[in-house]
PDB file as gemmi writes it, atoms N, CA and C in Angstrom:
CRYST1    1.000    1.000    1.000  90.00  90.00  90.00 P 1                      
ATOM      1  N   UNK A   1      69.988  -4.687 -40.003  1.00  0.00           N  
ATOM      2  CA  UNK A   1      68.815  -4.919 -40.796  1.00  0.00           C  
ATOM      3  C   UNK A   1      67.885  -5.935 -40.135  1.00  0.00           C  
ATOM      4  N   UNK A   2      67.990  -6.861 -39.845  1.00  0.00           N  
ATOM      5  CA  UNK A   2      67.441  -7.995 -38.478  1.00  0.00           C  
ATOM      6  C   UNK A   2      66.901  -7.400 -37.595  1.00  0.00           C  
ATOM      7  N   UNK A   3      67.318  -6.068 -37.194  1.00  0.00           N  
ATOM      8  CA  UNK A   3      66.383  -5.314 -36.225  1.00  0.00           C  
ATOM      9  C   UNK A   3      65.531  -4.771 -36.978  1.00  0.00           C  
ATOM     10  N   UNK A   4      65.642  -4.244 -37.891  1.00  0.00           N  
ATOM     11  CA  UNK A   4      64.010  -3.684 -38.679  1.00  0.00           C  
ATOM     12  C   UNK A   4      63.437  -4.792 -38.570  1.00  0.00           C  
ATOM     13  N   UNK A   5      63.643  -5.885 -39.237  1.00  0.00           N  
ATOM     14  CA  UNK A   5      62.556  -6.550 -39.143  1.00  0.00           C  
ATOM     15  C   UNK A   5      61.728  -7.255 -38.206  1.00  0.00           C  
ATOM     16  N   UNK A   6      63.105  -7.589 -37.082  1.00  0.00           N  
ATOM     17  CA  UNK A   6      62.061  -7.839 -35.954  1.00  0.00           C  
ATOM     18  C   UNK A   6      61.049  -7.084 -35.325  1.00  0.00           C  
ATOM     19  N   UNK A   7      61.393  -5.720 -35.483  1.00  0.00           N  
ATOM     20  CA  UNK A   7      61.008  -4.416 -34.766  1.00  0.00           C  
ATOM     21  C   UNK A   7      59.638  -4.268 -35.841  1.00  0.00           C  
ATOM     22  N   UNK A   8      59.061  -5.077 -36.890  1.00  0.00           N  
ATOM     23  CA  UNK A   8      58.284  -4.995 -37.464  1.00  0.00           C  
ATOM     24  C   UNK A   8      57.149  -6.348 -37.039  1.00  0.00           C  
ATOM     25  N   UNK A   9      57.780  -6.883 -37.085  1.00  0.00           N  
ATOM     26  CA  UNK A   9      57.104  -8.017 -36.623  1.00  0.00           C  
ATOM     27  C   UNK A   9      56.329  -8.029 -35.425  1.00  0.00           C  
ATOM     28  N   UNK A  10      57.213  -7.445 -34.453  1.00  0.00           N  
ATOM     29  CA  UNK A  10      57.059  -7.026 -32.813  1.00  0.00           C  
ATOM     30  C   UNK A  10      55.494  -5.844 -32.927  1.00  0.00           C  
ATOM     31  N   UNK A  11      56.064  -5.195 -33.885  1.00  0.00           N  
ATOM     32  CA  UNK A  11      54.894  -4.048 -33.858  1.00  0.00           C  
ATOM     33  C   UNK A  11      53.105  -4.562 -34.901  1.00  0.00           C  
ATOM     34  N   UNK A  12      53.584  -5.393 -35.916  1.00  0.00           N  
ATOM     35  CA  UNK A  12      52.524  -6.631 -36.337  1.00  0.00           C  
ATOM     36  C   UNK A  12      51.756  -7.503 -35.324  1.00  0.00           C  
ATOM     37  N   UNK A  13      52.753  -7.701 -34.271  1.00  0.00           N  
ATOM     38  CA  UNK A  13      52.192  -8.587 -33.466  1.00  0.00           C  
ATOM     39  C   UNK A  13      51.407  -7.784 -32.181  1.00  0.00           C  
ATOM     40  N   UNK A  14      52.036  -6.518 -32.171  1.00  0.00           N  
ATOM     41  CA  UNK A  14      51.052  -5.543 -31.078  1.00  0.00           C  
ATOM     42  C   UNK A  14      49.687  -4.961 -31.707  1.00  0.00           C  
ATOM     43  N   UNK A  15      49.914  -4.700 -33.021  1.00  0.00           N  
ATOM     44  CA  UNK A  15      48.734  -4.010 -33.759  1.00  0.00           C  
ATOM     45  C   UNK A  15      47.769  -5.394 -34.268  1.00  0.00           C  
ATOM     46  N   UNK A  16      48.368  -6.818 -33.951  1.00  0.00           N  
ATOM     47  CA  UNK A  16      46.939  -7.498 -34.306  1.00  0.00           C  
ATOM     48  C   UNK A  16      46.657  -7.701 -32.559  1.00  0.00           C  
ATOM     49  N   UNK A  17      46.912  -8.266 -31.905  1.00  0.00           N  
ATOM     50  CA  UNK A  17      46.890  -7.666 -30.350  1.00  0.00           C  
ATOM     51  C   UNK A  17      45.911  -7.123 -30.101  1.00  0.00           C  
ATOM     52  N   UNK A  18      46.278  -5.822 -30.179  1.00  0.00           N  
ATOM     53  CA  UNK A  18      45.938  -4.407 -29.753  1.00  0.00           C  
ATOM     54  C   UNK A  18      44.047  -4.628 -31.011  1.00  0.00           C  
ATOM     55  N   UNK A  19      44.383  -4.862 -32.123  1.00  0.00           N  
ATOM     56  CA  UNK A  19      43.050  -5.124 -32.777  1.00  0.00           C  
ATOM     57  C   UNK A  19      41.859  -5.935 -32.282  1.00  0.00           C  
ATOM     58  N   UNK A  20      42.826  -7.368 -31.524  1.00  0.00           N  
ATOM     59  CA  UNK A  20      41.889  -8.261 -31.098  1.00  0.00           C  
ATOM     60  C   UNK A  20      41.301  -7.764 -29.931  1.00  0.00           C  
ATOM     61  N   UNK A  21      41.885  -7.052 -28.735  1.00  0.00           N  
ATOM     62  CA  UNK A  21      41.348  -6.241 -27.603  1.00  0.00           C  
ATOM     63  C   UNK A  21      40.042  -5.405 -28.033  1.00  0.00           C  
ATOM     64  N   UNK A  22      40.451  -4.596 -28.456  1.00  0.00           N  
ATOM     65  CA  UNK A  22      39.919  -3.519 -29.119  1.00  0.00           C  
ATOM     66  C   UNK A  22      38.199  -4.021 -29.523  1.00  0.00           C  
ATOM     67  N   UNK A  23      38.609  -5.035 -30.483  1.00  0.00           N  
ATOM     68  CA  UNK A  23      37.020  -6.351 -30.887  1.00  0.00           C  
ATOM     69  C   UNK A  23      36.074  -6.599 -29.726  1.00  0.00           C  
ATOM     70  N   UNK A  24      37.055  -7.571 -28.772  1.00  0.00           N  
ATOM     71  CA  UNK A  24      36.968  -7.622 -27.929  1.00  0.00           C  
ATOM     72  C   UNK A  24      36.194  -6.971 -26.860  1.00  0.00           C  
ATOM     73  N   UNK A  25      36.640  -5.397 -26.365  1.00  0.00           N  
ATOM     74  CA  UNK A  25      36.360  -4.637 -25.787  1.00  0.00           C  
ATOM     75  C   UNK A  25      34.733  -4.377 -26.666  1.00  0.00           C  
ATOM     76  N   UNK A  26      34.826  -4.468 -27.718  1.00  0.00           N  
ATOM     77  CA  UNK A  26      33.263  -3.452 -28.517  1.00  0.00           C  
ATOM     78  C   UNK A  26      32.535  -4.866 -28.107  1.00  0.00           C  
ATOM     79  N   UNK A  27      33.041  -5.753 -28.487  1.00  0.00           N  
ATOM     80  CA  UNK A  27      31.914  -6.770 -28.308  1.00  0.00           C  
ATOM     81  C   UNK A  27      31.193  -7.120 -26.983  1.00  0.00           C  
ATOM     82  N   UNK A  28      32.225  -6.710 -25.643  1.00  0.00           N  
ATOM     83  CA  UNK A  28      31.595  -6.877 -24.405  1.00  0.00           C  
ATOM     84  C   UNK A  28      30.452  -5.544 -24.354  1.00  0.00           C  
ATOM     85  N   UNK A  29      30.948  -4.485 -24.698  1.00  0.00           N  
ATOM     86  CA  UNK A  29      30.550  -3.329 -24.600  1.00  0.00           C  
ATOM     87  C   UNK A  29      28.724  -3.381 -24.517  1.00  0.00           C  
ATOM     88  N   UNK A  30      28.875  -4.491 -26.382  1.00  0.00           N  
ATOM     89  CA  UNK A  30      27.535  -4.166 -26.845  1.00  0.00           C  
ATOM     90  C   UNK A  30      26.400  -5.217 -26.274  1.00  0.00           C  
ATOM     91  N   UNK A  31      27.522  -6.202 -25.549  1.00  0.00           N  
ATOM     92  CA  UNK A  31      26.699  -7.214 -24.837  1.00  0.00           C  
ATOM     93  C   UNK A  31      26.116  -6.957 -23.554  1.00  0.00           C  
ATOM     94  N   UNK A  32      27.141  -6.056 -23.137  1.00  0.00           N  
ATOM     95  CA  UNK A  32      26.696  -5.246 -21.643  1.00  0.00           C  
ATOM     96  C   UNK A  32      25.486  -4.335 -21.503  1.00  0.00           C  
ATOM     97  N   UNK A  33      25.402  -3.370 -23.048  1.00  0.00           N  
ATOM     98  CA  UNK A  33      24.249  -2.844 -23.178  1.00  0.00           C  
ATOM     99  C   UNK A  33      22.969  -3.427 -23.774  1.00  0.00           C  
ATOM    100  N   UNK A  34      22.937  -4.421 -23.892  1.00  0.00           N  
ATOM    101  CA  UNK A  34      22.261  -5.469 -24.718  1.00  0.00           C  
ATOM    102  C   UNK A  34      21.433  -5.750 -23.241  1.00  0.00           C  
ATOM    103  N   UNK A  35      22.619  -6.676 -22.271  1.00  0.00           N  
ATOM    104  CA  UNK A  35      21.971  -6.851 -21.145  1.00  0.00           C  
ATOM    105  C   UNK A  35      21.325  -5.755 -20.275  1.00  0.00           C  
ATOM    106  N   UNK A  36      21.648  -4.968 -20.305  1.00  0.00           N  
ATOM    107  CA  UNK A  36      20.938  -3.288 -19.666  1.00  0.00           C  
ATOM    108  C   UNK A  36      20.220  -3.209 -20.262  1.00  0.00           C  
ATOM    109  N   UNK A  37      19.614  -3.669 -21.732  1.00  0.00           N  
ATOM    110  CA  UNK A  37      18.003  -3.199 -21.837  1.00  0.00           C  
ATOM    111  C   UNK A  37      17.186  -4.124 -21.530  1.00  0.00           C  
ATOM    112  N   UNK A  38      18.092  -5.575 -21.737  1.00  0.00           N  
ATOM    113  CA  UNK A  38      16.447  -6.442 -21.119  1.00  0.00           C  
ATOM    114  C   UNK A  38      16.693  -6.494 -19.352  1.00  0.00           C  
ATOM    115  N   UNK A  39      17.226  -6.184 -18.871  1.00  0.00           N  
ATOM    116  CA  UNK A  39      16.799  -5.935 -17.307  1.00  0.00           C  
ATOM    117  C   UNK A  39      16.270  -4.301 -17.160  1.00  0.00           C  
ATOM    118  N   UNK A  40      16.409  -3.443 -17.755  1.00  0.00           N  
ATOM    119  CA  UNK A  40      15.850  -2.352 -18.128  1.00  0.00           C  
ATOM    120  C   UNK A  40      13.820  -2.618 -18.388  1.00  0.00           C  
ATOM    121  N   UNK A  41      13.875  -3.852 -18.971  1.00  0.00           N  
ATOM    122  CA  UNK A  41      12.375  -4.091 -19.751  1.00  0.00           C  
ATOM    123  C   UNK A  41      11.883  -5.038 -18.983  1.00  0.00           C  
ATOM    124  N   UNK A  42      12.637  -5.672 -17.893  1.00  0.00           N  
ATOM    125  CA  UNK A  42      12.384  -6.628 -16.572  1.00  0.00           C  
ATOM    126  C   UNK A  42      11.570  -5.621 -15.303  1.00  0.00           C  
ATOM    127  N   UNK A  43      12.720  -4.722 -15.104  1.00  0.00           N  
ATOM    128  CA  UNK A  43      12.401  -3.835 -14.331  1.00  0.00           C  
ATOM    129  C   UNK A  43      11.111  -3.105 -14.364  1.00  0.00           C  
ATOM    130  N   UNK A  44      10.685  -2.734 -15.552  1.00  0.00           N  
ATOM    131  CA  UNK A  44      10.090  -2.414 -16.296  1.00  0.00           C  
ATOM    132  C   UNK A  44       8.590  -3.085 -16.425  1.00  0.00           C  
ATOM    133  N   UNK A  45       8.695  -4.520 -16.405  1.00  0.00           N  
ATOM    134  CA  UNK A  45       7.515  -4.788 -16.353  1.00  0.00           C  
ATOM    135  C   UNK A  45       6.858  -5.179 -15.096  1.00  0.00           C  
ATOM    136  N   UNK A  46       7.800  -5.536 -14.123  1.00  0.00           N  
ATOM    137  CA  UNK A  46       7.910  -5.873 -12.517  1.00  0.00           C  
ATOM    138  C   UNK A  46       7.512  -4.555 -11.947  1.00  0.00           C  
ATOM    139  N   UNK A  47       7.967  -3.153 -12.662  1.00  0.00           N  
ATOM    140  CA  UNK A  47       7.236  -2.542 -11.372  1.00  0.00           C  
ATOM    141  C   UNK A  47       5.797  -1.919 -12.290  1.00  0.00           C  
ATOM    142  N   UNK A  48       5.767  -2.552 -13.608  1.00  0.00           N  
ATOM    143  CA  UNK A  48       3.763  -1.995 -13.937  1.00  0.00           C  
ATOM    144  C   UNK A  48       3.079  -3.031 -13.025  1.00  0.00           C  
ATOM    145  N   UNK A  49       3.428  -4.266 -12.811  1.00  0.00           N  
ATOM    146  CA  UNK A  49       2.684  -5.303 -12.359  1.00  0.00           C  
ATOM    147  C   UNK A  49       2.601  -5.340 -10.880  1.00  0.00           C  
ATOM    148  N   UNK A  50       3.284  -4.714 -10.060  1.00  0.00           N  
ATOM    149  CA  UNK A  50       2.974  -4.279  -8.471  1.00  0.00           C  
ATOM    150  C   UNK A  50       2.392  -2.967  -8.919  1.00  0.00           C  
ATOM    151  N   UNK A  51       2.279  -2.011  -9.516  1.00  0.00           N  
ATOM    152  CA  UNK A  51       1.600  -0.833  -9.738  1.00  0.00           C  
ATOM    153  C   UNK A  51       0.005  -1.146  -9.831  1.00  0.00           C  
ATOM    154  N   UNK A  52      -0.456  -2.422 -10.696  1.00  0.00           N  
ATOM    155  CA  UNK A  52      -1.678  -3.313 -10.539  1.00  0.00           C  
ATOM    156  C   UNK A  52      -1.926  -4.038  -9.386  1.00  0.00           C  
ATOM    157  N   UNK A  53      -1.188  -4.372  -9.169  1.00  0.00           N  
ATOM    158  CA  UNK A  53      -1.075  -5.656  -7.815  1.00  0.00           C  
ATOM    159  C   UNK A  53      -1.768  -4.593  -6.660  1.00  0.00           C  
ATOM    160  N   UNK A  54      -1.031  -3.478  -6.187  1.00  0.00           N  
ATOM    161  CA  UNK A  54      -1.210  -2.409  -5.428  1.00  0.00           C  
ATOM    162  C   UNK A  54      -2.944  -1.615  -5.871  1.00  0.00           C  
ATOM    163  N   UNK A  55      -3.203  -1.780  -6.837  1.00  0.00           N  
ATOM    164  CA  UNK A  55      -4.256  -0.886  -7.120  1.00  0.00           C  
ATOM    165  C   UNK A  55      -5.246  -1.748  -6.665  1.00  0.00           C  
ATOM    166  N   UNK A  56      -5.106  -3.134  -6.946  1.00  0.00           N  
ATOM    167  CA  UNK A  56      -6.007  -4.732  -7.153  1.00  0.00           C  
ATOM    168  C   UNK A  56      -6.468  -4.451  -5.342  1.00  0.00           C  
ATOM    169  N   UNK A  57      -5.249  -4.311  -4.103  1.00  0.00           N  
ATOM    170  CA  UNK A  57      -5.342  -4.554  -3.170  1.00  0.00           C  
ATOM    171  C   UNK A  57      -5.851  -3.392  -2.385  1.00  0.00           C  
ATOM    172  N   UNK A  58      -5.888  -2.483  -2.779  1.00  0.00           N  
ATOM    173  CA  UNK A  58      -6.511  -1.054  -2.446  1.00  0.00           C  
ATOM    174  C   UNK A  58      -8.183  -1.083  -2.785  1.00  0.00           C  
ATOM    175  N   UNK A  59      -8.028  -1.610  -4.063  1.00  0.00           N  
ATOM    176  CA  UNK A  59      -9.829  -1.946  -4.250  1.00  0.00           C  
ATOM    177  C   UNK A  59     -10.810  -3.006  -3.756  1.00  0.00           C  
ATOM    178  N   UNK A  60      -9.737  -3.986  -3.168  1.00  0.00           N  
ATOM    179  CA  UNK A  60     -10.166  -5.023  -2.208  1.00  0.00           C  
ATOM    180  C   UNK A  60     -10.501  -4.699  -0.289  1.00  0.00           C  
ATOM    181  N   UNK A  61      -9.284  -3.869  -0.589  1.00  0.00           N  
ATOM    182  CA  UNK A  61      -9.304  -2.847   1.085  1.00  0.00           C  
ATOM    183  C   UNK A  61     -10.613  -2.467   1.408  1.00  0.00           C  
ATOM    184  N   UNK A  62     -11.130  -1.360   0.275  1.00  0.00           N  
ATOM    185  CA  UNK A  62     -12.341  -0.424   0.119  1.00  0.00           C  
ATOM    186  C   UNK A  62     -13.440  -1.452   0.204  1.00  0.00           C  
ATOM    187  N   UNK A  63     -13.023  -2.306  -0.420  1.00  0.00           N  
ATOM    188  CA  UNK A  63     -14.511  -3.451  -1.105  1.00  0.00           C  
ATOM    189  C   UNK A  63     -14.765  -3.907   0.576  1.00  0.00           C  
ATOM    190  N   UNK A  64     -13.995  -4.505   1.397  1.00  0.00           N  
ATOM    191  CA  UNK A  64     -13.817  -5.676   2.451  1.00  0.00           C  
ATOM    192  C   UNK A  64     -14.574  -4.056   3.769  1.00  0.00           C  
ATOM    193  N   UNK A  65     -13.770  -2.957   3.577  1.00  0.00           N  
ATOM    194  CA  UNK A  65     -14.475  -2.026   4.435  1.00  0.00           C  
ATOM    195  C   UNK A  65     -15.828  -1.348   4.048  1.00  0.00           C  
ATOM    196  N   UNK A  66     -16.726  -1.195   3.395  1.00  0.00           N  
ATOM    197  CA  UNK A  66     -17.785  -1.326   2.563  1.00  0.00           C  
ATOM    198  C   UNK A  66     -18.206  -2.752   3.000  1.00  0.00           C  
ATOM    199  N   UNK A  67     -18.069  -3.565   2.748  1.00  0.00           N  
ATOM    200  CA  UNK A  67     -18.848  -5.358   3.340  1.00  0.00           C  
ATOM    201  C   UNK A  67     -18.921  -5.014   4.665  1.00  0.00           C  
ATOM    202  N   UNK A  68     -17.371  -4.361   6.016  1.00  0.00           N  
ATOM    203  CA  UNK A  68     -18.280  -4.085   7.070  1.00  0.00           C  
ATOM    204  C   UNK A  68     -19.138  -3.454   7.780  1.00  0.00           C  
ATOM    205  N   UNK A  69     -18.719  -2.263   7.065  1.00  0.00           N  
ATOM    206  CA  UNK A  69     -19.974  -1.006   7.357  1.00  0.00           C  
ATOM    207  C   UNK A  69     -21.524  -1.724   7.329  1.00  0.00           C  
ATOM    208  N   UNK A  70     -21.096  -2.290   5.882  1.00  0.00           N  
ATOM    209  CA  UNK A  70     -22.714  -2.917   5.659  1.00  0.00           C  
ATOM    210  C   UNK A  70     -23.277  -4.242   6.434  1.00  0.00           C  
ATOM    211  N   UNK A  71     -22.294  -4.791   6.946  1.00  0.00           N  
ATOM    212  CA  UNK A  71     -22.644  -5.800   8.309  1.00  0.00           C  
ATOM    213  C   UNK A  71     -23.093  -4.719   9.711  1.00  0.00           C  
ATOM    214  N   UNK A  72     -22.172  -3.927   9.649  1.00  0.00           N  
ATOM    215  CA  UNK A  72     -22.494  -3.013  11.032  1.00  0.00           C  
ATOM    216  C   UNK A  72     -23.580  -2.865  11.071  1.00  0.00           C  
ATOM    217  N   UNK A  73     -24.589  -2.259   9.568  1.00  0.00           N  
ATOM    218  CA  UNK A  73     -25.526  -1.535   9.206  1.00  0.00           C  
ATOM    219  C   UNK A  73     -26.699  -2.655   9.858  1.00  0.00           C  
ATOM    220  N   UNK A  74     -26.171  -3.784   8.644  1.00  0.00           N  
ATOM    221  CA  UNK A  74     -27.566  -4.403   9.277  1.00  0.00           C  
ATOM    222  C   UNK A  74     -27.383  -5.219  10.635  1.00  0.00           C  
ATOM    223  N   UNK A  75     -26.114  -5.481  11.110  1.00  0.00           N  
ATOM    224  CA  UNK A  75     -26.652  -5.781  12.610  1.00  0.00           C  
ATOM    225  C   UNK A  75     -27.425  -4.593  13.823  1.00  0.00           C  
ATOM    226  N   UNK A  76     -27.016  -3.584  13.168  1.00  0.00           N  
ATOM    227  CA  UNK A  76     -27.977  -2.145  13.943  1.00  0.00           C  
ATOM    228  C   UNK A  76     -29.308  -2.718  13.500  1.00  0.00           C  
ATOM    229  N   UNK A  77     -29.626  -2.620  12.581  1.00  0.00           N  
ATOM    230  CA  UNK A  77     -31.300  -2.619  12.228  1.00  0.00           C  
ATOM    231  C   UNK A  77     -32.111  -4.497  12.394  1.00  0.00           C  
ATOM    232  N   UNK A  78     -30.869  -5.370  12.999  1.00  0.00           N  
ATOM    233  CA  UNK A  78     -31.881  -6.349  12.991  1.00  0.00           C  
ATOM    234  C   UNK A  78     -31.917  -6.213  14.428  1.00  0.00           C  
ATOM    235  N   UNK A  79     -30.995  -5.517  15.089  1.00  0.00           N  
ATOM    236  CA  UNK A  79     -31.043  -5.575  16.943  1.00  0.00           C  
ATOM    237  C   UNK A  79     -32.532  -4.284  17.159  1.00  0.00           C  
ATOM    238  N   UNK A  80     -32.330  -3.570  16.047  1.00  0.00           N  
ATOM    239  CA  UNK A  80     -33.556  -2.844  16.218  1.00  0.00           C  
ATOM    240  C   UNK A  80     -35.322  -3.383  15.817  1.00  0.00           C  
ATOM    241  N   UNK A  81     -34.908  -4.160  15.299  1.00  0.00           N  
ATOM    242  CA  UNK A  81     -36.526  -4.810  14.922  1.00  0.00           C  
ATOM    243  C   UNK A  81     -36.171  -5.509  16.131  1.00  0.00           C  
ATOM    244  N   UNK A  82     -35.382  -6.435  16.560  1.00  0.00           N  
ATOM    245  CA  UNK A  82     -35.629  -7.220  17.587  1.00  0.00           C  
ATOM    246  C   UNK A  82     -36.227  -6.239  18.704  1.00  0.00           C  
ATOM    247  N   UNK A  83     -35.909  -4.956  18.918  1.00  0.00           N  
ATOM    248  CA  UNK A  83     -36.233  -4.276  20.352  1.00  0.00           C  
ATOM    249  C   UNK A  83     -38.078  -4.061  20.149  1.00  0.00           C  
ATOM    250  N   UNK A  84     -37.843  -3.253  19.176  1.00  0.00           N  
ATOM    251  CA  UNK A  84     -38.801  -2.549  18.453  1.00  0.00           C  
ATOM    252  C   UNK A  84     -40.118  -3.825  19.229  1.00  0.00           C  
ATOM    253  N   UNK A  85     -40.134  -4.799  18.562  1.00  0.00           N  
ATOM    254  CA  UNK A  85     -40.915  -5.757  18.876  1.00  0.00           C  
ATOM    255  C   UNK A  85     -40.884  -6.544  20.137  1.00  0.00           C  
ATOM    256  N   UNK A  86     -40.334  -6.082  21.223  1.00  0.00           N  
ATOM    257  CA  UNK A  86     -40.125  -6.645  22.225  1.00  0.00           C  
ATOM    258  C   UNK A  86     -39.732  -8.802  21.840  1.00  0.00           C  
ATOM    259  N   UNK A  87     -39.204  -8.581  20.578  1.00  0.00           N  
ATOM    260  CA  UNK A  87     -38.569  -9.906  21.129  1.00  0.00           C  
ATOM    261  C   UNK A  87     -39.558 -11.009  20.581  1.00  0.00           C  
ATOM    262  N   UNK A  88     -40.518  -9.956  19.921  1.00  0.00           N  
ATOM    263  CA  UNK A  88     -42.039 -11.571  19.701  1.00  0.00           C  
ATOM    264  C   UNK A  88     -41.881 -11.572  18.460  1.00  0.00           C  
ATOM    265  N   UNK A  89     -42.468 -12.250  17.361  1.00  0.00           N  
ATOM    266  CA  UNK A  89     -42.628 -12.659  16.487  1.00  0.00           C  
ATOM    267  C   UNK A  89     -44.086 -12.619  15.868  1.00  0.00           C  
ATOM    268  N   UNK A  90     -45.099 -12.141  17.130  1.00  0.00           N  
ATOM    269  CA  UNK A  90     -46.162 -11.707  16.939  1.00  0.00           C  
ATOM    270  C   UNK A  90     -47.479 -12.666  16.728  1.00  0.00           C  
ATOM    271  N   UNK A  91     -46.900 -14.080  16.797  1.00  0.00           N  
ATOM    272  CA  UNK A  91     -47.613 -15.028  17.153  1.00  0.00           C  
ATOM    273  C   UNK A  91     -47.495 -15.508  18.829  1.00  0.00           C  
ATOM    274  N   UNK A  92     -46.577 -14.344  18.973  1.00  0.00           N  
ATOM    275  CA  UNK A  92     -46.340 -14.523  20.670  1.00  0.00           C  
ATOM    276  C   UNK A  92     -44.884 -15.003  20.904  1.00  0.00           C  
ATOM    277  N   UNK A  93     -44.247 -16.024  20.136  1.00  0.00           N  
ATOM    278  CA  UNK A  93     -42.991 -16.933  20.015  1.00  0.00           C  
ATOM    279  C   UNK A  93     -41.322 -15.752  19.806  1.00  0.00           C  
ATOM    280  N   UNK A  94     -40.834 -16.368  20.852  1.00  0.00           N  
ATOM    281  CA  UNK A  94     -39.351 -15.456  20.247  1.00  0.00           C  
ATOM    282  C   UNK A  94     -38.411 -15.799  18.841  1.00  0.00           C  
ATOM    283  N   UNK A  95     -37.856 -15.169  18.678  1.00  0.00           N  
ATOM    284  CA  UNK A  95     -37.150 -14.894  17.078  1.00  0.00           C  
ATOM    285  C   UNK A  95     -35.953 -14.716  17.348  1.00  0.00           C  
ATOM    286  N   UNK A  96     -35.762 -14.620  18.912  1.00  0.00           N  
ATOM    287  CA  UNK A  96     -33.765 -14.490  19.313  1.00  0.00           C  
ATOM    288  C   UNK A  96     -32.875 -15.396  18.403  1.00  0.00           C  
ATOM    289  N   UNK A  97     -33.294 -16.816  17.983  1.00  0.00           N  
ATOM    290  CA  UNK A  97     -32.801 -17.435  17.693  1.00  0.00           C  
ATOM    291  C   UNK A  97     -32.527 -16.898  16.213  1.00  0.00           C  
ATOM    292  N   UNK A  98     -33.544 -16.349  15.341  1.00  0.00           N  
ATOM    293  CA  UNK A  98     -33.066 -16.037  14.008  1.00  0.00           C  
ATOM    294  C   UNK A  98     -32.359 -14.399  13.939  1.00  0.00           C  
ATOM    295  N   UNK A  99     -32.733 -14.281  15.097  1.00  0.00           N  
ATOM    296  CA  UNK A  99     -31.722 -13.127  14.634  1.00  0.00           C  
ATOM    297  C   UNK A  99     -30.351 -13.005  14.991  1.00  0.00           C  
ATOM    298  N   UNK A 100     -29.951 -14.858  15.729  1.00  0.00           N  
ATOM    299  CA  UNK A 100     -28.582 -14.787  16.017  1.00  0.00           C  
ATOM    300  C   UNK A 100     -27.710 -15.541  14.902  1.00  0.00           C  
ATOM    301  N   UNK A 101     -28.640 -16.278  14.217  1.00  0.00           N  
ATOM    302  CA  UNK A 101     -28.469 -17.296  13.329  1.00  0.00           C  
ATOM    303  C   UNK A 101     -28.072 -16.050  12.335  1.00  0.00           C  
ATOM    304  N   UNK A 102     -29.305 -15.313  12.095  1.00  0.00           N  
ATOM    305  CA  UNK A 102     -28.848 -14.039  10.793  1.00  0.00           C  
ATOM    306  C   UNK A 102     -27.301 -12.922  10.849  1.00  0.00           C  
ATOM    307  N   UNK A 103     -27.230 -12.993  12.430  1.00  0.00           N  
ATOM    308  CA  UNK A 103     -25.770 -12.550  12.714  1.00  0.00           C  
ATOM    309  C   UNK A 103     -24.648 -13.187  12.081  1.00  0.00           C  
ATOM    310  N   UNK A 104     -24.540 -14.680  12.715  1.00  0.00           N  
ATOM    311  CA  UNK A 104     -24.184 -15.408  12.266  1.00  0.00           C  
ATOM    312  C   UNK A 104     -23.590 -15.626  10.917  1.00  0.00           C  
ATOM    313  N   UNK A 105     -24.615 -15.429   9.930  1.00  0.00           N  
ATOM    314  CA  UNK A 105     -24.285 -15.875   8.725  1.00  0.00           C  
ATOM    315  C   UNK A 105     -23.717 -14.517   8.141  1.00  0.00           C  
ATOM    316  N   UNK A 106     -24.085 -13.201   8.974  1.00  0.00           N  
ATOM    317  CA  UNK A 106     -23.080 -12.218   8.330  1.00  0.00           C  
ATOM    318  C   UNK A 106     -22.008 -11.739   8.897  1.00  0.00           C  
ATOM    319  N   UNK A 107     -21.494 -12.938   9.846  1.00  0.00           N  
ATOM    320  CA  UNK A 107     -19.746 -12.500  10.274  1.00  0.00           C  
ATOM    321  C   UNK A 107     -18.649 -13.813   9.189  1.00  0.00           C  
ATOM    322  N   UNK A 108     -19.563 -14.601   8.520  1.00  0.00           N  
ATOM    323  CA  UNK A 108     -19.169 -15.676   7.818  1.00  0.00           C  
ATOM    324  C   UNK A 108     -16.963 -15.382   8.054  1.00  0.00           C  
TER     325      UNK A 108                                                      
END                                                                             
């Protein structure tokens, strides 16, 4: 009879055990998926914000190639008034100087 009861006890003591695991186990479970959604919503917002970042630097690309075209542009047309006019200013005086100065200020 001493063996039933130990053999009860033994099996009391596996089934609260076996209960506390069990807790245990759900509770990591739900913490694990808990953590998978906020690095899920990390991930998440890290790659909308290089998706901007990337768009930001593409429209800066365009913008900066557009600024040189339009330097190209007008250093063509001030080397062309300079020819055009042989160089005078039409009071007789040269203008080399402002039109290197005007270079100048558009390679800034």
């Amino acid at each position: 009879m001493k063996k039933e009861g130990g053999d009860t006890d033994l099996n009391q003591q596996y089934s609260q055990k076996r209960k506390y695991l069990e807790n245990n186990v759900n509770y990591l479970r739900t913490m694990l998926q808990k953590d998978q959604d906020v690095h899920k919503k990390e991930n998440s917002k890290i790659m909308t914000e290089n998706v901007q970042l990337l768009q930001e630097i593409n429209d800066q690309r365009k913008e900066c190639h557009a600024l040189s075209q339009k330097i190209k542009h007008n250093q063509m047309q001030i080397a062309e008034l300079g020819m055009g006019s042989n160089g005078m200013d039409g009071s007789g005086g040269m203008f080399d100087g402002d039109i290197n100065r005007e270079l100048k200020m558009q390679d800034l």
